[in-house]
MDAnalysis code that builds the backbone (N, CA, C; Angstrom):
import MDAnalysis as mda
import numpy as np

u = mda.Universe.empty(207, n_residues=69, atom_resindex=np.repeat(np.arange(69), 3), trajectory=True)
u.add_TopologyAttr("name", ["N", "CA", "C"] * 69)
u.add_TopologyAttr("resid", np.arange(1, 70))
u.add_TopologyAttr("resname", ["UNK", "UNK", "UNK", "UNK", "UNK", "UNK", "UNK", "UNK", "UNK", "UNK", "UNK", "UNK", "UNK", "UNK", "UNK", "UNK", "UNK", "UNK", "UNK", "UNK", "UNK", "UNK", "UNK", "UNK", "UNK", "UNK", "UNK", "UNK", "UNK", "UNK", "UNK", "UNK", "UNK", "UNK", "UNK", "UNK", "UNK", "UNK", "UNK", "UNK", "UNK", "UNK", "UNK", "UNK", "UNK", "UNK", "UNK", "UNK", "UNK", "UNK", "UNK", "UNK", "UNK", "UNK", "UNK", "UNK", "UNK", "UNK", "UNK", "UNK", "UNK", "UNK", "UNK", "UNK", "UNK", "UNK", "UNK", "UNK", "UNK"])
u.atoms.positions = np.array([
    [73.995, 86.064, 116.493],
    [73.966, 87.498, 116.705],
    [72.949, 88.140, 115.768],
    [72.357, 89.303, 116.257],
    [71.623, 90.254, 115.570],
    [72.438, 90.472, 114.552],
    [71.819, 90.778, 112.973],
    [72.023, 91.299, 111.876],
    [72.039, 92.979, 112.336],
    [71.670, 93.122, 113.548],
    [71.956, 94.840, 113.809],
    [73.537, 95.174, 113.786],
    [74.328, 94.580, 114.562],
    [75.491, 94.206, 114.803],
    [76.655, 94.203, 113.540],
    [76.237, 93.229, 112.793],
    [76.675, 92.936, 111.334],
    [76.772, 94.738, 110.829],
    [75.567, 95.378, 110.812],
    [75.339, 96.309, 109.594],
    [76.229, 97.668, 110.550],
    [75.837, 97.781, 111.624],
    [77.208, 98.806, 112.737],
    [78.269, 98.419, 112.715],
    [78.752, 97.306, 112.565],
    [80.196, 97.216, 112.157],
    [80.638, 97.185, 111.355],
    [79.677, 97.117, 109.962],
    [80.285, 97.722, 108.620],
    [80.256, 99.214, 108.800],
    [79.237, 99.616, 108.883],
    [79.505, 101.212, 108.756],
    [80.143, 101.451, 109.768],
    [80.781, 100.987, 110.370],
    [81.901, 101.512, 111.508],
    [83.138, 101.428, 110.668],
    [83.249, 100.221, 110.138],
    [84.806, 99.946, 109.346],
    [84.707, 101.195, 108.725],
    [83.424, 101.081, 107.555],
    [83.314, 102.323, 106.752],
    [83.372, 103.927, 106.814],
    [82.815, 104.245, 107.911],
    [83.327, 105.490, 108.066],
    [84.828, 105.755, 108.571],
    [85.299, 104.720, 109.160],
    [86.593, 104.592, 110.032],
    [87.790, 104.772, 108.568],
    [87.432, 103.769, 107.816],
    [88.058, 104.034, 106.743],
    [88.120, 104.996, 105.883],
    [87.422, 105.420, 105.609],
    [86.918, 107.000, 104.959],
    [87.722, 108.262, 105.603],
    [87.196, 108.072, 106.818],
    [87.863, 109.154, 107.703],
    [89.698, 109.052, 107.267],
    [90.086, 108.156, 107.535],
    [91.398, 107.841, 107.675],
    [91.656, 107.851, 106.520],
    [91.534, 107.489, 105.386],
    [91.840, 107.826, 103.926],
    [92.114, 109.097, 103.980],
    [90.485, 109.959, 104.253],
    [90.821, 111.312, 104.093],
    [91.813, 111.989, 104.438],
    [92.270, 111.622, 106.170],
    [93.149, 112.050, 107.022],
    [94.255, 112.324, 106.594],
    [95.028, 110.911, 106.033],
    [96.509, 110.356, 105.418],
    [96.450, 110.612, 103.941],
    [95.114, 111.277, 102.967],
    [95.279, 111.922, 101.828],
    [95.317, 110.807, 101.125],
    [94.593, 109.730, 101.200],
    [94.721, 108.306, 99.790],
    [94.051, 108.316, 99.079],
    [94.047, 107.881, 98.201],
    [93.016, 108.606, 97.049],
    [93.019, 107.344, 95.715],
    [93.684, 105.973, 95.908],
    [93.507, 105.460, 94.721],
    [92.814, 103.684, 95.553],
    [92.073, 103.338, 94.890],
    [91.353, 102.128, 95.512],
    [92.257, 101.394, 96.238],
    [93.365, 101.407, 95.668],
    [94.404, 100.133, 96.412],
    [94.703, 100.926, 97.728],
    [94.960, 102.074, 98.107],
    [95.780, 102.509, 99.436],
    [94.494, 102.276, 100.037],
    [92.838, 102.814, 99.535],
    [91.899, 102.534, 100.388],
    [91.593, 101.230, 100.981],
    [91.916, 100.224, 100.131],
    [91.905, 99.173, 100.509],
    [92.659, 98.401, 101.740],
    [94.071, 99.057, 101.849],
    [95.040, 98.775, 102.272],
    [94.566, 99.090, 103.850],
    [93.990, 100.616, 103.977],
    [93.554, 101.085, 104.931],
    [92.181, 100.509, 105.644],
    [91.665, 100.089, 104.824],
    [90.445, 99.020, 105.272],
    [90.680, 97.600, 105.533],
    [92.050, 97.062, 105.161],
    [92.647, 95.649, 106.188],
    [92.762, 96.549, 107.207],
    [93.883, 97.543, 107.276],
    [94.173, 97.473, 109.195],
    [93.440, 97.859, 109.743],
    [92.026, 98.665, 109.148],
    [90.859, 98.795, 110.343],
    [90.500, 97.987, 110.663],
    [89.759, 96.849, 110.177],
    [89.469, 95.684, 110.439],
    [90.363, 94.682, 111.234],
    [91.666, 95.102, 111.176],
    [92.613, 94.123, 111.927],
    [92.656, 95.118, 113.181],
    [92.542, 96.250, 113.016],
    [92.662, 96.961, 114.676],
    [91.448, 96.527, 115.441],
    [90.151, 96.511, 114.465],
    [88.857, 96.076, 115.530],
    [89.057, 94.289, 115.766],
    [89.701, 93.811, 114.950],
    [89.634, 92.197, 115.632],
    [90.958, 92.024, 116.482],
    [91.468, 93.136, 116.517],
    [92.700, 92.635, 117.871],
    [91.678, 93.665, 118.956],
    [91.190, 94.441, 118.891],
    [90.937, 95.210, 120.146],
    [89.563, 93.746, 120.545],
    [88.641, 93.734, 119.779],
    [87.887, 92.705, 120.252],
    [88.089, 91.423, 120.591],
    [89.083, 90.571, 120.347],
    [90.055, 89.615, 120.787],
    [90.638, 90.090, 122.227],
    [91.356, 91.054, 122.110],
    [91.913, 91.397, 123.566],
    [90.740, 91.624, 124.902],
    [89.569, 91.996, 124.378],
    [88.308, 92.211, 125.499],
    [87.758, 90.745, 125.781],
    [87.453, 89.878, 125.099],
    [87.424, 88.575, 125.068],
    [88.356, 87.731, 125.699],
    [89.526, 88.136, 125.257],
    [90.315, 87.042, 125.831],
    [90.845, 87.818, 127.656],
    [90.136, 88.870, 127.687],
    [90.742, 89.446, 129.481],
    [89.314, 89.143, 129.726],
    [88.471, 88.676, 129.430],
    [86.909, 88.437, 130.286],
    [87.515, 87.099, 130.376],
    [87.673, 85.976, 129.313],
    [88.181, 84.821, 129.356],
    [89.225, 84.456, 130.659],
    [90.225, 85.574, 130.938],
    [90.894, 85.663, 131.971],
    [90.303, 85.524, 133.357],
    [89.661, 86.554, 133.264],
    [89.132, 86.901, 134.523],
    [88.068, 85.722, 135.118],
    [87.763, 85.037, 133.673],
    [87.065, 83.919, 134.286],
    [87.760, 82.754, 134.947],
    [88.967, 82.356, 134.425],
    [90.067, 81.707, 134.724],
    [90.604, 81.740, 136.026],
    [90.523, 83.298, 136.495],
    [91.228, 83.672, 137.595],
    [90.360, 83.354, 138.698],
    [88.709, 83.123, 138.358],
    [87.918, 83.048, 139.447],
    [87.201, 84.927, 139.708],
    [87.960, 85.715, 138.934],
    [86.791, 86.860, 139.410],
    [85.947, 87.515, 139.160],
    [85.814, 86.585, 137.562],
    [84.320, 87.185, 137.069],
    [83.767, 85.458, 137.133],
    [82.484, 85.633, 136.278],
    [81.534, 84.209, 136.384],
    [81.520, 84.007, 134.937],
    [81.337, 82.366, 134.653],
    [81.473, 82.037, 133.579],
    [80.048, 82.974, 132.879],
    [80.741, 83.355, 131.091],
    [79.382, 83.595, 130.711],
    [79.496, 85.488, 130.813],
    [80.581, 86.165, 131.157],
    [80.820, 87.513, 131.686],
    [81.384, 87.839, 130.332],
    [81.081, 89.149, 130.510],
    [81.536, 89.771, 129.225],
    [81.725, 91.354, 129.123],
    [82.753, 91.915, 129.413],
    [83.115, 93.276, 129.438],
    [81.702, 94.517, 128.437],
])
């Protein structure tokens, strides 16, 4: 993969996290931290779940191997 990729999905975590700190009022490194696992665990289950229903659909016969939402 592109190193483009890499550097948008940090600053995605990063603002995502930021935002949401701000949101829920956290304010000491550890809650930020805390809040920057489950972003990262919300983007690797949402990207797991798109993967694994293309994976499906390939299975099922109605997309083509090699498909990708």
């Amino acid at each position: 993969m592109s190193p483009r990729y890499y550097i948008v999905t940090a600053i995605l975590v990063g603002v995502l996290t930021l935002a949401i700190s701000w949101w829920k009022q956290k304010q000491t490194r550890r809650e930020i931290f805390w809040v920057m696992i489950k972003v990262v665990s919300a983007l690797a289950v949402i990207v797991g779940g798109v993967l694994g229903m293309a994976q499906l659909l390939v299975f099922f016969g109605v997309a083509q191997s090699g498909f990708f939402l």
